[in-house]
N, C-alpha and C positions, 0 to 999 in steps of 0.2 A: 659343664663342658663348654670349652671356646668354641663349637663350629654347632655350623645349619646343615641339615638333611638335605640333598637335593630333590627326594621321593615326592611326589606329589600327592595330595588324596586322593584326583582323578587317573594318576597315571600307577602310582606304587612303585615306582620307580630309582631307581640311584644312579649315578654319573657312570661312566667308563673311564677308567683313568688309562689315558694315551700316555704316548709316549714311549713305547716299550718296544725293544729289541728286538730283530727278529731272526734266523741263521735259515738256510736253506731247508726244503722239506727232506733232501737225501742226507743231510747231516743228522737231524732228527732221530730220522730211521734208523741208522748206521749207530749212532750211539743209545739209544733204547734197545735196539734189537742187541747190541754187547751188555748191555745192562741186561737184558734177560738170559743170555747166555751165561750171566756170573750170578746171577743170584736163583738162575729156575723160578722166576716167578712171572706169568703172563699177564698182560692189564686185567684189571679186576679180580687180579688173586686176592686171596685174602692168608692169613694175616699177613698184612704190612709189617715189615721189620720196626718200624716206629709208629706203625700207625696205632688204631684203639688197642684196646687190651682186649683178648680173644675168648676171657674167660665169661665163662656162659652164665655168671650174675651182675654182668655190665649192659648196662645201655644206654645209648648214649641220650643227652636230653640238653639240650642247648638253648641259649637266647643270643639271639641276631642285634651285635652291631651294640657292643656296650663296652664304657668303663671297666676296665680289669680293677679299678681301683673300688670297685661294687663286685668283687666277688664274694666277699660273707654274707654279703647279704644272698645273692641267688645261689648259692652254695646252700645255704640255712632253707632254702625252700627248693630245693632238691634238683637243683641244675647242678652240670657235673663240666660243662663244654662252653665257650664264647665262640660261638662264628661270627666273623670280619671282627676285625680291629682297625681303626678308623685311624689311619695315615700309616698303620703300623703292616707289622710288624716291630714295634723298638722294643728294647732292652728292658726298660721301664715297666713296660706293659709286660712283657715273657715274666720277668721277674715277677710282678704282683702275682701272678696269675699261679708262679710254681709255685710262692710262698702259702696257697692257699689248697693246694693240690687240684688244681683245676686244666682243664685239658683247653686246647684252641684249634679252629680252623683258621689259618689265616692267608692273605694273596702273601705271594712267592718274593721276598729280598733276599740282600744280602745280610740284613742282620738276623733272620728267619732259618735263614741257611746256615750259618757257623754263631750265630749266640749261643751261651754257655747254658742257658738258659732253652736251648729251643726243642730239649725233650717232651716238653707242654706242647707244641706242637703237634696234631695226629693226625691231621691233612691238610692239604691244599686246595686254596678257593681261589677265585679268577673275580672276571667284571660280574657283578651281579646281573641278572635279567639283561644279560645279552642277545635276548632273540624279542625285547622290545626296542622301538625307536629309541634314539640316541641322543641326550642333548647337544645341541650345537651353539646355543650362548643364545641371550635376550629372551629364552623364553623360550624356544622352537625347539623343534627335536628334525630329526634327517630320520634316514633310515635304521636297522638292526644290524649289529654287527655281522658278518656274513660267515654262517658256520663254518669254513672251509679256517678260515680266520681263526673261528671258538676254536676249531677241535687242534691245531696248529700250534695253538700257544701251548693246548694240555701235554702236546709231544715235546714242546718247549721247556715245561714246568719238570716233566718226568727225566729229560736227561739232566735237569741239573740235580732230580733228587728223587730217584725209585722205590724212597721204604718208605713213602708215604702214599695215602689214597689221594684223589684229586677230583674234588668234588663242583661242578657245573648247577647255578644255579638260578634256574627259568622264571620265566613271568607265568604270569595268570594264563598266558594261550595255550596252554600245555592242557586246561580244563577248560577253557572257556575259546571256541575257535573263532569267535566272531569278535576276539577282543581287539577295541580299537589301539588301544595302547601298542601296537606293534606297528602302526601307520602303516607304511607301504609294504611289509613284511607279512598282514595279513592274509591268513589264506594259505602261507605258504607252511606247508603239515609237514612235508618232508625235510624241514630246518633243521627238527629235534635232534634226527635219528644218525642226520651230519655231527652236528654239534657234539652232542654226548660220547659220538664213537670211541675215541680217546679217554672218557671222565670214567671215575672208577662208582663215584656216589652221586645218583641225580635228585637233583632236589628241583622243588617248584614253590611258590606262594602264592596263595588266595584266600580272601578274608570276607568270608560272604556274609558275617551281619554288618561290617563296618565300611563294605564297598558302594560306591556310589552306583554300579552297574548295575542296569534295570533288570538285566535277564539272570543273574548271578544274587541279588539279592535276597537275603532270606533264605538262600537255598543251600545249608549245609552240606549236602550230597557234592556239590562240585568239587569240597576236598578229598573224598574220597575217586571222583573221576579223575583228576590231574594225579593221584597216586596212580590209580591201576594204569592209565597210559604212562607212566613211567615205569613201571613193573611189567611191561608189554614193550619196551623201550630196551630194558635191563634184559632184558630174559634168561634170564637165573644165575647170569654172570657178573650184575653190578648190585651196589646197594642203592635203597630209596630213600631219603628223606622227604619232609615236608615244615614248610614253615607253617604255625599256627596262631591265632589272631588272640592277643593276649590284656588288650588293653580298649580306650572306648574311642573309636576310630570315626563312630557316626554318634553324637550324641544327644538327636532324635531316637536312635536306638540303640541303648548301649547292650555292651558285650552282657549275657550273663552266665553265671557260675554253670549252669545244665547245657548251654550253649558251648561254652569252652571245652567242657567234659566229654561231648558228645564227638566236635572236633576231631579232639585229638583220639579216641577210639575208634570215628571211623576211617582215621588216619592210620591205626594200629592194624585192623581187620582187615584191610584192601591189601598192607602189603609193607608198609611202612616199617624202617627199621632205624630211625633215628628223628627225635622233636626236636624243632626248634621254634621257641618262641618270639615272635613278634610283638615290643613294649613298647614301643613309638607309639606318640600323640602328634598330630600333624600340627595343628591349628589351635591354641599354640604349641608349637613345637617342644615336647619332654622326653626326653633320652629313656625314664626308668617309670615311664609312664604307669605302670602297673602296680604303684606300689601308690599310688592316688586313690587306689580302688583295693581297700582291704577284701572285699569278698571273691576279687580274682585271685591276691595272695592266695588265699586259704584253699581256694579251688587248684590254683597248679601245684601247691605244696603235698594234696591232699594224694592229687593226680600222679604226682610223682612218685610217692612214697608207694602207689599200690604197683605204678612202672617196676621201682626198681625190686618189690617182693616177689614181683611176677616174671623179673626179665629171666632167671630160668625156663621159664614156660614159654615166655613170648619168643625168645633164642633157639626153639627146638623146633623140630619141622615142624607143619601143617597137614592136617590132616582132613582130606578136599571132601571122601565119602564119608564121614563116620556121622554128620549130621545134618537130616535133609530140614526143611522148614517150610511149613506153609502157612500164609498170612494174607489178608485183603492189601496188606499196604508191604512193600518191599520190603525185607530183613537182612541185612548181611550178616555172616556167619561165618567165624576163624575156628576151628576146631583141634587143640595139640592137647599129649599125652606126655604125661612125666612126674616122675615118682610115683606110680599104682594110681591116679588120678587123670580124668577127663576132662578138661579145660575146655569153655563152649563160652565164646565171646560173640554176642549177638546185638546190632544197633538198629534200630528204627532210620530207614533212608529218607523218609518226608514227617511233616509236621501231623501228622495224621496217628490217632489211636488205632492199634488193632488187637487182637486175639492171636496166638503165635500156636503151631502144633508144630512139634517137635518129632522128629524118626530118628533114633538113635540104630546104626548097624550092627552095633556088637554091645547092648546093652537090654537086659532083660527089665526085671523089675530094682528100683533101687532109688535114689533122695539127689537132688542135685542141690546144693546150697550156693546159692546165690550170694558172691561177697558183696559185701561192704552195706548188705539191705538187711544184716539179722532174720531171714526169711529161708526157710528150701521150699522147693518144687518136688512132686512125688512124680515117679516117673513106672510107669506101667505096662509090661512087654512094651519096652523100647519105644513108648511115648507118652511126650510130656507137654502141658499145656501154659502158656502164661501169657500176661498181660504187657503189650509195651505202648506206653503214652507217645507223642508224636517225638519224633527226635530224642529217644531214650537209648540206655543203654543198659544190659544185663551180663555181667558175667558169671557161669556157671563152675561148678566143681565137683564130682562126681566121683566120688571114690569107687575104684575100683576093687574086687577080690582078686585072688591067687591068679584066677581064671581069665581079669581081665586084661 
């Protein structure tokens, strides 16, 4: 590909493309509020008229900021979605992307909007990490776009086009509140809750074995904190996504296969209802980074394929009581129900081994199998005992009878 990343290693960042139009805030309103009076749908309705497909064994599983002209290849390991297309939306690019049946997130044009091709489209993305500082040229950055600003344009992007979602996508401060990358914007919490007001899908990124950040390093769990604060953001009326770290970003410490796995499950468990992958190499700079590192293939192909057997399950509610956990070291625990079976997804929060006791509410004695380990756990008046290594992950399966 012809062009440079603007993102930095120390900052993770991409440009804001200026430049852009803007119409009063009462016009806005006046034509979204006619747009909902024609279509009956309120922000963060779901389904979008064009947006995903609503059927309960899709989900969505993306990679950030790639060649459409590399969709067989990430098609072939289990990506279904391109978020940003890099100067695009064009023609070019919609087209590769339908011929391969691949779906896109991309910013708002006019070829976006009337290509014959722009069915591949299934929402709308804006400036990335607009609530970090901004470049201003030579090297420097100014301040954060100012969400009054973010949420303006989302009113902007909706009246030219209401059957799509419109997805807002933050920096690392959304987990990490002391991050410098937001320079004079630091500190300021209540940025989010402006910004996002308008977005229908909130996403965030942070990449904790490849980041240079001392207090964020090494420490997996932050993926899961910048979910749940956006799942605390959304409050039952938007969706979450999360970008996840896919490629070897520090290579004193590269990414590995149980690292990436764990990732994106505890990205699933918090709340998370759409991946998107991060393949960038910074230094030097490679676009499809991940495919330098066969054992990451193998790991997101591997990861994918159990996503999309399980996106039935992962698609259906959550179920908050039906499993308690006690352990020396933290456990997160997702619990849903579907087709006479008990789905029980549980990960290790720190690098730390524990012993796991399990209290099932509505489950007697009975076998929970463990996929993808050829292994079950016996499960005994409604408890069960297992082993989780530091930053692990286990998901369960529990057939139920008539009764359950």
């Amino acid at each position: 590909m012809a062009y440079r990343i603007t993102k930095k290693a120390r900052v993770f960042q991409y440009a804001y493309e200026a430049g852009r139009s803007s119409l009063k805030a009462a016009l806005f309103l006046f034509v979204v509020f006619s747009l909902f009076l024609e279509t009956g749908m309120a922000f963060g309705a779901a389904p979008f008229v064009n947006g995903f497909p609503a059927a309960e064994d899709f989900f969505p599983i993306g990679v950030w900021l790639q060649s459409p002209a590399r969709a067989p290849l990430y098609k072939s390991i289990g990506i279904n979605t391109f978020v940003g297309l890099w100067q695009g939306p064009t023609e070019e690019q919609l087209k590769a992307l339908a011929q391969q049946g691949m779906f896109a997130v991309a910013m708002q044009n006019d070829v976006g909007l009337k290509s014959p091709f722009n069915h591949v489209i299934k929402g709308w993305i804006d400036a990335d990490e607009p609530d970090n500082a901004q470049p201003i040229g030579l090297g420097l950055y100014g301040s954060c776009i100012p969400a009054a600003k973010v949420s303006q344009r989302f009113l902007e992007m909706k009246a030219n086009d209401g059957t799509r979602p419109v997805m807002v996508t933050f920096g690392e401060g959304i987990a990490n509140e002391s991050w410098y990358g937001r320079g004079p914007c630091t500190g300021d919490h209540g940025y989010y809750a402006t910004a996002s007001k308008h977005a229908d899908v909130l996403g965030f990124d942070i990449y904790p074995v490849g980041t240079p950040v001392r207090e964020v390093k090494e420490k997996l769990e932050y993926v899961a904190r910048g979910v749940s604060k956006l799942e605390q953001l959304a409050g039952g009326n938007k969706k979450v996504w999360n970008a996840i770290e896919a490629s070897v970003l520090d290579a004193q410490h590269p990414l590995s296969p149980k690292e990436l796995r764990t990732e994106v499950w505890m990205s699933l468990i918090h709340g998370s209802s759409g991946i998107v992958y991060f393949v960038h190499e910074l230094s030097p700079f490679r676009e499809d980074a991940i495919f330098a590192h066969p054992e990451l293939v193998s790991e997101v192909a591997s990861t994918n394929k159990l996503i999309q057997e399980l996106a039935p399950v992962l698609n259906s509610p959550s179920l908050p009581r039906e499993a308690d956990i006690t352990a020396a070291v933290p456990i997160a625990v997702m619990a849903k129900r579907k087709d006479g079976a008990l789905y029980v997804f549980a990960v290790s929060m720190r690098n730390e081994g524990t012993a796991a006791h399990f209290q099932f509410s509505s489950i007697g004695d009975n076998n929970a199998e463990v996929i993808g380990e050829s292994r079950s756990v016996a499960i005994r008046a409604g408890a069960m005992e297992d082993r989780f290594e530091g930053y692990s992950v286990h998901i369960y399966r529990i057939a139920l009878d008539s009764r359950g």
